[in-house]
Every structure is written in C-alpha cells, then in structure tokens.
CHARMM internal coordinates of N, CA and C (Angstrom, degrees):
IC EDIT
DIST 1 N 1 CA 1.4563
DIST 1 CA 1 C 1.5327
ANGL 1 N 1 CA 1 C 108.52
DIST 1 C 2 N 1.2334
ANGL 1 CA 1 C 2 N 111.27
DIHE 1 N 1 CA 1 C 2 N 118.97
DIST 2 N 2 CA 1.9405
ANGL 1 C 2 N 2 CA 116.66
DIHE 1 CA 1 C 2 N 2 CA 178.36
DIST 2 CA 2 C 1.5034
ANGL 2 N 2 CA 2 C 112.70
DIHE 1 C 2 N 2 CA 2 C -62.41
DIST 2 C 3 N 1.0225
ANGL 2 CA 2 C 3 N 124.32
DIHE 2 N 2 CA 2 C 3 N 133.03
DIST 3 N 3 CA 1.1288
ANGL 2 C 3 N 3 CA 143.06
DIHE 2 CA 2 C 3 N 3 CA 169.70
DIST 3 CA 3 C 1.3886
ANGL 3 N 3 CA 3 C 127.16
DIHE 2 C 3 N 3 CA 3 C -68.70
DIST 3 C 4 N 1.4781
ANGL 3 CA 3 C 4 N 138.90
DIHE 3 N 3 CA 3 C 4 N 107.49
DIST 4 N 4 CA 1.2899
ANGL 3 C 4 N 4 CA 127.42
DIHE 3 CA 3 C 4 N 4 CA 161.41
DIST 4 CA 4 C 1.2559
ANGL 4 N 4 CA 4 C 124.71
DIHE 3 C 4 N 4 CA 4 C 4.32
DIST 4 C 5 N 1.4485
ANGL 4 CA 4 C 5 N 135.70
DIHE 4 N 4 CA 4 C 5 N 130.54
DIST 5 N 5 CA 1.5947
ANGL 4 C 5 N 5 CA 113.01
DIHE 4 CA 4 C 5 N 5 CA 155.50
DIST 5 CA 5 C 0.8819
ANGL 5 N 5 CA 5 C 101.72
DIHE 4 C 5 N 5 CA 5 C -68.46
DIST 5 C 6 N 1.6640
ANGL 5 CA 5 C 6 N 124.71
DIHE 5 N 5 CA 5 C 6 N -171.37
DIST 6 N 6 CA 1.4178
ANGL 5 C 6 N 6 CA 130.80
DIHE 5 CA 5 C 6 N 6 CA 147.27
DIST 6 CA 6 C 1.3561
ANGL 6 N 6 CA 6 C 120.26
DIHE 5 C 6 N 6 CA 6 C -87.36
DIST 6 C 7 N 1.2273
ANGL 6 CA 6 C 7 N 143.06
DIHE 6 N 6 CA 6 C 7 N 26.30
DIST 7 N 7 CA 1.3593
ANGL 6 C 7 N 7 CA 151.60
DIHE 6 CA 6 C 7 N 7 CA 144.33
DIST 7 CA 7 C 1.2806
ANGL 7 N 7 CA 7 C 112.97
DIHE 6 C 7 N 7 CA 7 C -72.90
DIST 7 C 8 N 1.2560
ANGL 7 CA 7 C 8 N 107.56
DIHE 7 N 7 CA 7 C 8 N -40.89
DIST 8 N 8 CA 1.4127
ANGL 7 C 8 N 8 CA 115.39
DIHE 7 CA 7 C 8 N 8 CA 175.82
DIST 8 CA 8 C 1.7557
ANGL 8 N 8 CA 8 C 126.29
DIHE 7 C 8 N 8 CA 8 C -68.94
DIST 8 C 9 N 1.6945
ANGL 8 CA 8 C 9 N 92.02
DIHE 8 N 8 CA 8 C 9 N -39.74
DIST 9 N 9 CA 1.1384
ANGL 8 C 9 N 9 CA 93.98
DIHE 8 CA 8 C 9 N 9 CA 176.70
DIST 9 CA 9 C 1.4947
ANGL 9 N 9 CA 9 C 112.46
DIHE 8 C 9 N 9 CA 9 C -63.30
DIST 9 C 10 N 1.3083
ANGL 9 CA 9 C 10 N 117.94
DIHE 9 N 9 CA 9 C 10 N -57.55
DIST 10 N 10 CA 1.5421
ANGL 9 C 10 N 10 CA 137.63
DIHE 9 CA 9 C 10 N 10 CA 179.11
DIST 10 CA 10 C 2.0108
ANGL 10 N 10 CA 10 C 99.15
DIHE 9 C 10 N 10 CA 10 C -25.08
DIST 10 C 11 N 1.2755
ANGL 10 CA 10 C 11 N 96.29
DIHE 10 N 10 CA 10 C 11 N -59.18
DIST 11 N 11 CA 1.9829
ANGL 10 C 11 N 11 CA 104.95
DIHE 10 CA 10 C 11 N 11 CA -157.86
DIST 11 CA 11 C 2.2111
ANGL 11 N 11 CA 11 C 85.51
DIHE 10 C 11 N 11 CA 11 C -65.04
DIST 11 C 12 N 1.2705
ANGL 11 CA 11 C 12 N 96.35
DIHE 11 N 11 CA 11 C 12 N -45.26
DIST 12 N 12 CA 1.9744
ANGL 11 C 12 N 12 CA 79.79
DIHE 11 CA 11 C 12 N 12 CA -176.54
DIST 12 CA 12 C 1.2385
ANGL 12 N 12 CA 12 C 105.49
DIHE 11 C 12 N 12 CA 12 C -58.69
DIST 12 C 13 N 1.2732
ANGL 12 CA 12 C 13 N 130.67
DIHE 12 N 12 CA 12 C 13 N -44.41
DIST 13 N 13 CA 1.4702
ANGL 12 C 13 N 13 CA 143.13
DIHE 12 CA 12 C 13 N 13 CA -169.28
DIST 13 CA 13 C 1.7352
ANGL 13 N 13 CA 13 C 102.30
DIHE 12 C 13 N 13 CA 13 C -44.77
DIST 13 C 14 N 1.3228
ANGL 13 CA 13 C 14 N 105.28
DIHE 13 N 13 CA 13 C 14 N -70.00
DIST 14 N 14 CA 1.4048
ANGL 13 C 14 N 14 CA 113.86
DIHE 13 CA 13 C 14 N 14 CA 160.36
DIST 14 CA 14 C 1.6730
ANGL 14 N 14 CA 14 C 142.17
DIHE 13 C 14 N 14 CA 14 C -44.99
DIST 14 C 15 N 1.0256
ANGL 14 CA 14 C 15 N 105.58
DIHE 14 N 14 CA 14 C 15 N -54.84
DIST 15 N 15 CA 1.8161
ANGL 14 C 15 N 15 CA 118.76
DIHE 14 CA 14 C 15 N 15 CA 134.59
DIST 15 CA 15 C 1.5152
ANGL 15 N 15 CA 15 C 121.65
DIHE 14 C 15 N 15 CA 15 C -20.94
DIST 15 C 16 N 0.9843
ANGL 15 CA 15 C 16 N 92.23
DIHE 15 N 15 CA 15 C 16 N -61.88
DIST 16 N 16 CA 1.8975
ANGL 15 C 16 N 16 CA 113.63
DIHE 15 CA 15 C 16 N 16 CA -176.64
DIST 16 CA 16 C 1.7640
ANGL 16 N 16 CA 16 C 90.81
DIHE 15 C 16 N 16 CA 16 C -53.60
DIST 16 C 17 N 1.3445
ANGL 16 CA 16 C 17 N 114.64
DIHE 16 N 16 CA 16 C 17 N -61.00
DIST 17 N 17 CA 1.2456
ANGL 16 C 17 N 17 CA 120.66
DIHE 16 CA 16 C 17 N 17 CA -125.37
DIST 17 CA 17 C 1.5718
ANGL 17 N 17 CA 17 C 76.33
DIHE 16 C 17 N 17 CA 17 C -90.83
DIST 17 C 18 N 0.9580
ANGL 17 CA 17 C 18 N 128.72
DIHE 17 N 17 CA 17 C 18 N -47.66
DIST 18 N 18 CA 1.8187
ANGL 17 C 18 N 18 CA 136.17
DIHE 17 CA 17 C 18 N 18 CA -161.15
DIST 18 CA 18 C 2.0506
ANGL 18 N 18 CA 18 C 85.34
DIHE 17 C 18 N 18 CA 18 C -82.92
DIST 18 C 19 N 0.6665
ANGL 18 CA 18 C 19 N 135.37
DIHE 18 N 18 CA 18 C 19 N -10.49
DIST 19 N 19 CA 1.1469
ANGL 18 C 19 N 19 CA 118.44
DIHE 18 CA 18 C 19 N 19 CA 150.67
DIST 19 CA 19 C 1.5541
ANGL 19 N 19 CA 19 C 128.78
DIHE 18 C 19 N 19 CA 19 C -61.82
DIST 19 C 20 N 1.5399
ANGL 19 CA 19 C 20 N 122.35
DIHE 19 N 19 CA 19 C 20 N -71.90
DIST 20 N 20 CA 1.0600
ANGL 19 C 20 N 20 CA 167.41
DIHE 19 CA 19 C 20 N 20 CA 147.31
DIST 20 CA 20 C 1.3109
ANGL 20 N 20 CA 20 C 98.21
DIHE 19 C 20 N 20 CA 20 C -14.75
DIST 20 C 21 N 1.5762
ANGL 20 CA 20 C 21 N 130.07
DIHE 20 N 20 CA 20 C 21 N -40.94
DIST 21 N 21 CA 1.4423
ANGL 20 C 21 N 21 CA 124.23
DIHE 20 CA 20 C 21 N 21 CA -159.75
DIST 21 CA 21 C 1.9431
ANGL 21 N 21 CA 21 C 77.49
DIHE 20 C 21 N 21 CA 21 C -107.69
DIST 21 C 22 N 1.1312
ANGL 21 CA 21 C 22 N 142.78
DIHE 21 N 21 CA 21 C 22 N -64.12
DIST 22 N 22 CA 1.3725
ANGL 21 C 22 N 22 CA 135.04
DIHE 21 CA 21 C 22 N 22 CA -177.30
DIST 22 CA 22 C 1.8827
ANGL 22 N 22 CA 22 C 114.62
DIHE 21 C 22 N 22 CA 22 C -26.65
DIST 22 C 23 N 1.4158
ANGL 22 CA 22 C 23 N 86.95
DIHE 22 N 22 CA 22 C 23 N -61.84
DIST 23 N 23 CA 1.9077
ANGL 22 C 23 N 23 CA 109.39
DIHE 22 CA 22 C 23 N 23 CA 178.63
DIST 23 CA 23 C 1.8644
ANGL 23 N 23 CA 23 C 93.54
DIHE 22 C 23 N 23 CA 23 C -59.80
DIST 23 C 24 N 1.1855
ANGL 23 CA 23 C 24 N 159.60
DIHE 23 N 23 CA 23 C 24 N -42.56
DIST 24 N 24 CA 1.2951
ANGL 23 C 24 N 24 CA 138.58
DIHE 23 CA 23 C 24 N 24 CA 151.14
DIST 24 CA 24 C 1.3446
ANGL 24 N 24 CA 24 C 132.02
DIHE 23 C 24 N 24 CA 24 C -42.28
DIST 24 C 25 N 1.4200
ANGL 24 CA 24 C 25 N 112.11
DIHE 24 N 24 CA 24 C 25 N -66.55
DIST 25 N 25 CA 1.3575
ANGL 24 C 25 N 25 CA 122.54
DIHE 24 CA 24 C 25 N 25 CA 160.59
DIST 25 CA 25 C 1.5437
ANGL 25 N 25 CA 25 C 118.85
DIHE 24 C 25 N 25 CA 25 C -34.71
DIST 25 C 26 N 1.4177
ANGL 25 CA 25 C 26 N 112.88
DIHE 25 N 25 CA 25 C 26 N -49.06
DIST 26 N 26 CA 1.4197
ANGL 25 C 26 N 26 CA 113.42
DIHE 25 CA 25 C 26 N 26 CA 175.54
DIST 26 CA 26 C 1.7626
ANGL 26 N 26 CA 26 C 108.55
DIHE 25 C 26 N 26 CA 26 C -58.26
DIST 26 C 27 N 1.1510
ANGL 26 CA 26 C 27 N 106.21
DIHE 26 N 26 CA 26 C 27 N -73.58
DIST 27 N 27 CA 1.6046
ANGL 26 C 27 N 27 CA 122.10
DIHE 26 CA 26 C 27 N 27 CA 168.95
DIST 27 CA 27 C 1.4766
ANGL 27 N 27 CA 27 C 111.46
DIHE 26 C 27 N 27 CA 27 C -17.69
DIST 27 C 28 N 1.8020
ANGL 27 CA 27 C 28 N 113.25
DIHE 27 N 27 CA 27 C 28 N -61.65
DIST 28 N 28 CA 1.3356
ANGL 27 C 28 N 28 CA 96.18
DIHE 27 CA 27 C 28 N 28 CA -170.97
DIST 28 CA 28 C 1.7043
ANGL 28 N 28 CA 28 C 131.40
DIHE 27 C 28 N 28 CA 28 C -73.74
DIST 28 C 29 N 2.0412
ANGL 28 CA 28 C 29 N 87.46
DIHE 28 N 28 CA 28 C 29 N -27.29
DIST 29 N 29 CA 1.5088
ANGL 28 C 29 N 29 CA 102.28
DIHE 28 CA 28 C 29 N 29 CA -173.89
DIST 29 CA 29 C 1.8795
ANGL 29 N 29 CA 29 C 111.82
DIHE 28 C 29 N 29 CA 29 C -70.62
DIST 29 C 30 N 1.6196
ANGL 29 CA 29 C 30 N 98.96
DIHE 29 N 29 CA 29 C 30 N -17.32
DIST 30 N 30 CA 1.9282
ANGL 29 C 30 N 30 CA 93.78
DIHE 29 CA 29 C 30 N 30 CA -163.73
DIST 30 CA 30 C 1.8846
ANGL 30 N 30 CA 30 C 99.49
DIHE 29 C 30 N 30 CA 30 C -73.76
DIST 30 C 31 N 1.5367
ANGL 30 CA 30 C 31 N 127.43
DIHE 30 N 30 CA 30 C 31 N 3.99
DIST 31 N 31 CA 1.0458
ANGL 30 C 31 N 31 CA 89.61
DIHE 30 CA 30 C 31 N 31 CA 164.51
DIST 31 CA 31 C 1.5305
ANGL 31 N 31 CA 31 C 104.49
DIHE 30 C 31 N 31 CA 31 C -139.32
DIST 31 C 32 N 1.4869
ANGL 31 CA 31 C 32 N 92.93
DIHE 31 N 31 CA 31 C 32 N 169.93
DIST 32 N 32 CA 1.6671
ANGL 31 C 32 N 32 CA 90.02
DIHE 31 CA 31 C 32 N 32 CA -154.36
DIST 32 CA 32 C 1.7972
ANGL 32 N 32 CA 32 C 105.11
DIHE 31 C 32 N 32 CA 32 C -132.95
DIST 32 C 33 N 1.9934
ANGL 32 CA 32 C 33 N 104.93
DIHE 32 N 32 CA 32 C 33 N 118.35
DIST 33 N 33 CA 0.9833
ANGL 32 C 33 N 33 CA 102.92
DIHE 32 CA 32 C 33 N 33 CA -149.19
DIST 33 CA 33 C 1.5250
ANGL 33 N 33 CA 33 C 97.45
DIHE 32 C 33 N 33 CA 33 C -85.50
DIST 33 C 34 N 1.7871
ANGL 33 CA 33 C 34 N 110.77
DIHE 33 N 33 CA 33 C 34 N 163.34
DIST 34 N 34 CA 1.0278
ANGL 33 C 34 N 34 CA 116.66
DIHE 33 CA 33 C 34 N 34 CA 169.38
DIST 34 CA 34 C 1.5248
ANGL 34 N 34 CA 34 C 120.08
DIHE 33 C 34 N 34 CA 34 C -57.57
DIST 34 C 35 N 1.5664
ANGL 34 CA 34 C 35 N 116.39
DIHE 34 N 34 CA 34 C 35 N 137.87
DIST 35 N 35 CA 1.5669
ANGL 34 C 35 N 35 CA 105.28
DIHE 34 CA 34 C 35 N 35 CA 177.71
DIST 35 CA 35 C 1.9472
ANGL 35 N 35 CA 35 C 112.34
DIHE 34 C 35 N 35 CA 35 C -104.52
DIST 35 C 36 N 1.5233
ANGL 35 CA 35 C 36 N 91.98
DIHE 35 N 35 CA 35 C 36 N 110.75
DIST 36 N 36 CA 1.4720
ANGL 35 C 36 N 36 CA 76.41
DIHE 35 CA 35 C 36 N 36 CA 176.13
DIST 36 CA 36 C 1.2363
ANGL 36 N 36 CA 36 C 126.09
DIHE 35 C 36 N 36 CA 36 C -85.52
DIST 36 C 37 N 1.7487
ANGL 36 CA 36 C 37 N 116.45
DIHE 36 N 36 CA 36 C 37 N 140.44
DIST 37 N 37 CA 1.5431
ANGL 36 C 37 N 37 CA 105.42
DIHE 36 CA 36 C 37 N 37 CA -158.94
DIST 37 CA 37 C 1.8841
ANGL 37 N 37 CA 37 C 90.81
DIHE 36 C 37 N 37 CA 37 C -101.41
DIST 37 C 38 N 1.7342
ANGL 37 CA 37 C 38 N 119.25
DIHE 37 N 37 CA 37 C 38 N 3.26
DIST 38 N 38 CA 1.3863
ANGL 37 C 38 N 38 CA 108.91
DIHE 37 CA 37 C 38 N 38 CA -172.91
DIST 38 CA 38 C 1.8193
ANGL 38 N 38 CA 38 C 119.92
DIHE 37 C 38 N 38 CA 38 C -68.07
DIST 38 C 39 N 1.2716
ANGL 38 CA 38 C 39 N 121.93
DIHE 38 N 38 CA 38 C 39 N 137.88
DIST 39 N 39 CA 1.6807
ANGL 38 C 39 N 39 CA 107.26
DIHE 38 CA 38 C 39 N 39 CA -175.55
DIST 39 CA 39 C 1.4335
ANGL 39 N 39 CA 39 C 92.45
DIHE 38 C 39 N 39 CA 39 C -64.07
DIST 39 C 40 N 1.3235
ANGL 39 CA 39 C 40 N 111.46
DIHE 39 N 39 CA 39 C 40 N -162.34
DIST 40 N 40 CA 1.6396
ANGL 39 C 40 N 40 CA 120.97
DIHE 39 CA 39 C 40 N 40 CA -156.02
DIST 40 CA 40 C 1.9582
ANGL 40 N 40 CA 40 C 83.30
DIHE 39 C 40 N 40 CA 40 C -131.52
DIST 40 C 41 N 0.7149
ANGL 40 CA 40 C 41 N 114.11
DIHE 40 N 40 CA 40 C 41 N 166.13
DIST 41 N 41 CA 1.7588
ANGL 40 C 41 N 41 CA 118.34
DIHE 40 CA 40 C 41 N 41 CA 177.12
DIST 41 CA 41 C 1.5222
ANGL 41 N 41 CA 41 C 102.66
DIHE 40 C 41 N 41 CA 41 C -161.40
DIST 41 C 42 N 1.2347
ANGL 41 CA 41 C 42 N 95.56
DIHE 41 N 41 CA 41 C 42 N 91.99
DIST 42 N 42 CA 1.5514
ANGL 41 C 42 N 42 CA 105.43
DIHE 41 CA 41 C 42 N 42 CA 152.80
DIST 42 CA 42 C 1.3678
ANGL 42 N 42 CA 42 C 129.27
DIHE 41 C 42 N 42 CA 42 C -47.92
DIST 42 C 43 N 1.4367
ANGL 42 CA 42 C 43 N 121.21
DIHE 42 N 42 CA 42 C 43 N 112.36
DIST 43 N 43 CA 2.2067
ANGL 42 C 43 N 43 CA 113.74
DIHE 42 CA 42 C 43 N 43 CA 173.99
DIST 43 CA 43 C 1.6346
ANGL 43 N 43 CA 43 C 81.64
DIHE 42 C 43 N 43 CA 43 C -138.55
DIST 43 C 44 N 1.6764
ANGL 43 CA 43 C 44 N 81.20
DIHE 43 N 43 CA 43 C 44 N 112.26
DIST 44 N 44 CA 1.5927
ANGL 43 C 44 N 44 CA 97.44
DIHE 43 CA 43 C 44 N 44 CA 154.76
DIST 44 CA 44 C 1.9135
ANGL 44 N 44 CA 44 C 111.24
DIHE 43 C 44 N 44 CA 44 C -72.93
DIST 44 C 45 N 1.2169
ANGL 44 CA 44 C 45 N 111.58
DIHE 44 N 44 CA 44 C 45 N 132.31
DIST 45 N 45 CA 1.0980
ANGL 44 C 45 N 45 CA 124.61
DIHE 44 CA 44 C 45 N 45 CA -179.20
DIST 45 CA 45 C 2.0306
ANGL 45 N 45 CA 45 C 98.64
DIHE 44 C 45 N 45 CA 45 C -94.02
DIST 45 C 46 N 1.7005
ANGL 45 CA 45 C 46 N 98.64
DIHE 45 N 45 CA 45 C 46 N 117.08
DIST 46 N 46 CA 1.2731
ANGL 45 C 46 N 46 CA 125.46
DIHE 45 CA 45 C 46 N 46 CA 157.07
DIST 46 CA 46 C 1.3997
ANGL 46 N 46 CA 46 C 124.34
DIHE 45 C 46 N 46 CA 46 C -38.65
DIST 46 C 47 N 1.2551
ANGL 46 CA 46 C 47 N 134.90
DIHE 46 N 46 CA 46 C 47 N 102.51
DIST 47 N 47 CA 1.0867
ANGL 46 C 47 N 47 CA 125.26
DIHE 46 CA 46 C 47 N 47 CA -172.51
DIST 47 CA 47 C 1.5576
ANGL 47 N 47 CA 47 C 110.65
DIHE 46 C 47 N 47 CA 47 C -121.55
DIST 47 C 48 N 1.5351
ANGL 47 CA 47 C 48 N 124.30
DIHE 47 N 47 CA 47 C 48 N 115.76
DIST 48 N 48 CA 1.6427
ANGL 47 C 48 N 48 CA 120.47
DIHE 47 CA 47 C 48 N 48 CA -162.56
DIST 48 CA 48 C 1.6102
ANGL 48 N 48 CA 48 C 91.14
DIHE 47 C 48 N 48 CA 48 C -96.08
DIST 48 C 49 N 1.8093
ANGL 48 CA 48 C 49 N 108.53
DIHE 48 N 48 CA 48 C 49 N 127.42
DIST 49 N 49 CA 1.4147
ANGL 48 C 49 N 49 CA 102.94
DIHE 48 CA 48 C 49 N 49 CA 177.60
DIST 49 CA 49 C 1.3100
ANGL 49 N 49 CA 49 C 98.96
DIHE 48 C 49 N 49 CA 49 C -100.85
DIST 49 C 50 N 1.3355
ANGL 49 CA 49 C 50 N 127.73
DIHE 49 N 49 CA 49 C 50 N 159.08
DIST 50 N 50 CA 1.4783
ANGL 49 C 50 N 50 CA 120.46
DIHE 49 CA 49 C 50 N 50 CA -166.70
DIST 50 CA 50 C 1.7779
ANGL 50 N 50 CA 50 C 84.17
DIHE 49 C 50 N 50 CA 50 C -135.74
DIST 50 C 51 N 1.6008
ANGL 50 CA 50 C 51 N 97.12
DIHE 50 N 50 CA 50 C 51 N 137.03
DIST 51 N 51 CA 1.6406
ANGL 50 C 51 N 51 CA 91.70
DIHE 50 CA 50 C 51 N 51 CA -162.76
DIST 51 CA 51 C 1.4957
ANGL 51 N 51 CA 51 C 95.72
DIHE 50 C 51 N 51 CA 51 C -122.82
END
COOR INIT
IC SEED 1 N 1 CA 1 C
IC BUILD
C-alpha cells in the first residue's frame, strides 16, 4: 500500500487547519451582541455596622 508523500500530508494538514480557523470565525461573528449605549452608575451602598 503507497504511502502519502509528505507534500501531501503538509496541503491536508493545512486544509484541516484553514478549515478549523473558518468554522471559528464563523462561530464567533454569527452572533451579534447587544450594544448597551446606558452609562454604568456606580452607588456604593451604606452599610451601618453596629458593634
């Protein structure tokens, strides 16, 4: 049974990998987060310690 070259192997290797990096890219870009345009407002909440 013939053996792969290694040119061959190399271009699947790459394949593989340019797959793999497309299927992420797709994944992260298909969803699309809400942008909140509200400021943020910090209130420290008062806390009376009774000792």
């Amino acid at each position: 049974m013939p053996q792969m070259a290694p040119l061959n192997w190399l271009s699947l290797f790459m394949l593989i990998i340019m797959i793999f990096l497309i299927f992420n890219v797709l994944n992260y870009y298909s969803f699309l987060q809400p942008i909140k345009s509200q400021s943020y407002k910090f209130s420290p909440k008062k806390i009376n310690w009774k000792w």
